[in-house]
Each structure stands twice: as C-alpha cells, then as structure tokens.
Residue, then its C-alpha position, 0 to 999 in steps of 0.5 A: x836065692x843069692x843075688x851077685x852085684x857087680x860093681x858098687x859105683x852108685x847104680x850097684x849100691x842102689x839095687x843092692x840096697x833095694x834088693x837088700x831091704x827086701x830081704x833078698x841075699x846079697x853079696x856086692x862085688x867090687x874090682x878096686x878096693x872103694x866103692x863109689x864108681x864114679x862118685x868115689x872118694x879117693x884115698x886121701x878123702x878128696x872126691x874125685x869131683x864136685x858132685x851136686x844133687x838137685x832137691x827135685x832128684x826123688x830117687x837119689x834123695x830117697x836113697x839118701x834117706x834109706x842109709x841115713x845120709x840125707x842131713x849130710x846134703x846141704x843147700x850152700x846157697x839158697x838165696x839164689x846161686x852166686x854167678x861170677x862172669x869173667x867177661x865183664x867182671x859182673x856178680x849176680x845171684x841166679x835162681x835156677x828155678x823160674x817160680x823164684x825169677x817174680x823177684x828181678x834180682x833172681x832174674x838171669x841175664x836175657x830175661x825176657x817173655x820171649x825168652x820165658x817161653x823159649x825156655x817152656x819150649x825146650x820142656x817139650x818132648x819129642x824135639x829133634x834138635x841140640x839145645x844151641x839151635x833151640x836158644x839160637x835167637x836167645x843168646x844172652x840168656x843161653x849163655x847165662x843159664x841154659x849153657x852152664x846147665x846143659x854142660x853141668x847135667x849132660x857133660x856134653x857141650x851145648x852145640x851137640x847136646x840133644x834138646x830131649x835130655x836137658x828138657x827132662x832136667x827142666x821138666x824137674x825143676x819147674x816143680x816146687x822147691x825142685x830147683x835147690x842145688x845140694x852138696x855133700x857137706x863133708x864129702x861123698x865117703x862121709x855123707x854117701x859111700x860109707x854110709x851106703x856100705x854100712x847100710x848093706x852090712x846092717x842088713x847082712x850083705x857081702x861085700x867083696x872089694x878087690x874082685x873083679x869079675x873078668x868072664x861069665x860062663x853061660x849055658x842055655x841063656x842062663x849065667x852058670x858061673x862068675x870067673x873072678x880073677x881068683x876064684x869061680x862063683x857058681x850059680x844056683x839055678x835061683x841065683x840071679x845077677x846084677x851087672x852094674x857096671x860102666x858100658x865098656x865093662x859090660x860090653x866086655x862081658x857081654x860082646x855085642x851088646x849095645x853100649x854107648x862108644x862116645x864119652x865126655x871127659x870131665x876134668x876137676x882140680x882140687x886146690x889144698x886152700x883152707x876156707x874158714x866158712x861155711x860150704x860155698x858152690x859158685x858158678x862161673x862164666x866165660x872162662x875155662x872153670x864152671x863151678x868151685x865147691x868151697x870147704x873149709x879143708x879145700x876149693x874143688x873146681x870142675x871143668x866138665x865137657x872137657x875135651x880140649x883142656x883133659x891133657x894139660x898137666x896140673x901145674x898148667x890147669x891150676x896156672x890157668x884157674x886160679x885166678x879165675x877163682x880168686x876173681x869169684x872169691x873177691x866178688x863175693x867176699x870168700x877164701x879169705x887171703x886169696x893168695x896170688x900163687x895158686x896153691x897145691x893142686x890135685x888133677x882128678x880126670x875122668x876122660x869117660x865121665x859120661x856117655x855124650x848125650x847128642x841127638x845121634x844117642x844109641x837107645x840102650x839095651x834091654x834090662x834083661x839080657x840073659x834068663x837070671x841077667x839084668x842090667x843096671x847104670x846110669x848109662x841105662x836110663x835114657x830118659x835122664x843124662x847120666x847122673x846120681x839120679x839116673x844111676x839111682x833110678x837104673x839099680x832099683x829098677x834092676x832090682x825091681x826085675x830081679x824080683x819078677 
C-alpha cells in the first residue's frame, strides 16, 4: 500500500512522517517548490511570519522531537513576556500563566479576583458567546491580556472571536510549565522544514515538489487516479490518499465539500535590522504591531487580524511600525542604535492565514470522504484555532484513519 500526501504545509508533514514511522510507503506531493505551507520559509531564509509554540502544545512538541528539531525551540523570555503599551508608554513583564501571577510583578493589568474568576469563566465549554462580550465588565484586564491572546491564537478580533476556542488555549495553559512562549531560534527552514524533509527521506519517502495536483478521478467512491498537471498517478485498489491541503484547494477537489469561506489575513514585516543579542519576543499594546521577533539577522513584526491595514504597501506599514518598535526597544534596552529611519523592510501578507473563528464557525467535514480519501489541515480541528498545533493533531489523526 503506497500512500500519496498532498501538500507538505505542517498537517502534510505530520501524517507523512506518522505514517512514514509505521512503515508505510509514502510519497509527499507539493505544488510550489518548499514545503512548509503557511509556515514556510521563504527564499532568502526569512519566515513568512513570527510563528510561536506554546510548551503546552503536546503534538507540535512531539513532532518536533521525532525529526530531531526541538532543541532549535527556544524560551526567549522566561522571566515573564516583556509588554510595551503605547498608550501610556508603560513596560511590564507579563506571565501568561495564572500559576506564576503569586509573584505581583507578573500580574496583567486589571488583575483582580473578579477578574480571576472571569478568566476560569472563559474555560468552560459549551458557551455561546465572543470573547468581548465574556470580559465586557473587565476592561483592563481584556486589553492587557485576553485581547492580544485571542488575537494571536485565533486571528480573529476579539469583538467576533467565539469564546469555545480561546477557552480550549487556556484550558492548555493552565497545566504546569504549559504557558512558555517558544520560538524557533534560527527559523522555520533550519529548526522545522528542513528537518521534517530530512526525517522523511531517512525513512524512505518520496518527495515531489513542483506537483500540483489539479482533479481526482474517481469510481465508485473510490479515488482511482491523481491528475498532476504533468502526469497521471493511478491508484492501486490499496493505495490510500491524504489530502492535506487548505480549505479552497480542497473544496476545489472536492466540490461540495463543507469548507470554511471567511478567512482572517495576518500581515507581517520583517525589517533587515541586525541585533546583536540574544532571541527577544515583545508584545505590544495599543498600536498597530502585536508582537517583534528579534534575531540577531533582523526584527520581524506581525499584525494579525488584519483587516484594515493588508492593503497598505511596505514603505507605508514600516513608516507606521517602526516607531513603535523602536519604543519597545528602548523600554527594555534592545536593538542597539534603534535608528530613526525605518530600516529595509519586506511585507509578507498572507490574506487567508486562518479560517475566522467567530460563534457562526461551520463544523468541518467528515475525515474521511471517499473509501481510500482522508483529510487532513489545521482547518480540520475544530476543537483548537488553526495553529501548529491543530494542524499537527489533524495529520497524525489522518494518519491514524488511514491505517484503520
């Protein structure tokens, strides 16, 4: 039995390497020349976006450690995340998790025991409601903590987020140890891609970049053929397929099928501004930024949830967040000479990152949709926002169906 996987975004990886590991004949088929889907490098070795893993994310970490890459995760703040807020000109350190908020320093703003308990509130499952209406009578706190964290994991603004998927991300941080912020120290090709690719070739799968699958022929509820754009794969009555591939492609497969048609962009800027240092992540508040990555080759700044700024060009969005990042630098001591002048900048927008997690959120479809079809994607677990982590969990459990 020869498996196909289509697509190499994080959610192909994941099964190709489960089923890999089980010894199944794989080949990974790709239609652009990289893999990494939405968490790719690009061609000069810049990620297309500040991506971060939280230590709590069990399957993304488990995947990490089968392809040897997990030491390349770094904790670049455990003393608590620095916080610059622009509308005060305030700095604090922030823990995410309520275990470490004994110490008062770690405290978010609006910290209260009301507030403590509207935050055990927003864990509980089955509630109807967006996460704005849930903090309504705790402003402070909302801004200073629940806000940025909905933004960051579910790519939809907190007004229309649903209070069920940022509830199971708390559910997470609450364990131990759960709540580290962790960054890829030297980026998503060096210390995730490359390292997943090697892992597959090692265990003797095909990789086919530059293959884009454009129709299924099908027979009897059975896929019978992949129609590449330059060539024809049959199918052996035991072959089985895995098509792990964003909602609209699989759609376009598969017509009819139940998909999500409202996406989130996420915009991020990466200014060519050497850091001596080490890795820094800073949040920040009440401006257009949200979070800077600093390496030491650049400053990488994501604006997720970005609706009204995916249209300005780059000389405009750096113009605008430079400065702001200049002022979190100086609060806490960083990029060295900060120049005025916003240095090179690259625009990387991705204008449907994510599906929009809002209450009205489709359920997805079934797993398996044809006798030897399965699906996989980060769209594909509802009970998780679409993140590494969900998109981890949908390839091995792909995997798994593909071996029932």
């Amino acid at each position: 039995m020869t498996v196909h996987v289509i697509g190499a975004g994080v959610a192909g990886l994941a099964a190709a390497l489960h089923l890999a590991r089980a010894g199944r004949p794989v080949v990974l088929h790709e239609a652009s020349p990289g893999a990494g889907g939405r968490c790719r490098a690009l061609p000069d070795g810049t990620d297309n976006g500040t991506h971060a893993l939280m230590a709590g994310n069990r399957a993304a970490m488990a995947f990490l450690t089968a392809i040897g890459a997990r030491e390349g995760w770094i904790e670049p703040e455990p003393g608590g995340l620095p916080v610059f807020d622009l509308a005060d000109g305030s700095a604090r350190r922030i823990a995410l998790s309520p275990l470490a908020w004994r110490d008062p320093a770690l405290r978010p703003p609006g910290f209260s025991v009301r507030a403590l308990g509207a935050l055990a509130g927003l864990v509980v499952p089955g509630r109807q409601a967006t996460v704005a209406e849930a903090m309504a009578r705790h402003p402070t706190l909302h801004r200073a903590l629940v806000e940025p964290l909905t933004v960051a994991a579910l790519n939809t603004p907190a007004a229309e987020a649903a209070l069920a998927p940022l509830g199971a991300v708390l559910r997470r941080l609450a364990l131990p140890g759960a709540a580290r912020v962790l960054v890829a120290e030297r980026g998503l090709g060096p210390d995730m891609v490359e390292p997943a690719l090697a892992a597959l070739r090692a265990l003797g799968a095909t990789i086919r970049f530059g293959h884009r699958l454009r129709a299924l022929s099908e027979d009897s509820g059975r896929v019978v053929a992949l129609n590449f754009t330059d060539d024809t794969e049959p199918l052996a009555s035991e072959d089985r397929v895995v098509l792990a591939l964003p909602p609209w492609e699989a759609e376009r497969l598969l017509p009819g099928l139940r998909v999500p048609v409202r996406h989130a962009p996420i915009l991020n800027l990466h200014f060519a501004h050497a850091t001596p240092g080490p890795v820094r992540f800073l949040g920040l508040l009440g401006g257009l930024a949200q979070w800077a990555l600093v390496r030491p080759a650049g400053v990488s700044v994501t604006v997720s949830a970005a609706d009204e700024d995916i249209g300005e060009d780059a000389a405009a969005l750096a113009a605008r967040i430079w400065p702001e990042v200049r002022a979190a630098a100086r609060a806490f001591a960083l990029l060295g000479a900060r120049p005025e002048a916003p240095p090179p900048a690259r625009a990387v927008k991705e204008r449907r990152a994510t599906p929009r997690h809002d209450v009205g959120r489709p359920l997805p479809p079934a797993r398996r949709q044809r006798a030897n079809l399965v699906l996989a994607g980060d769209w594909m677990d509802f009970a998780l926002p679409a993140t590494i982590e969900a998109a981890v969990r949908s390839g091995v459990a792909a995997a798994g169906e593909v071996a029932r």
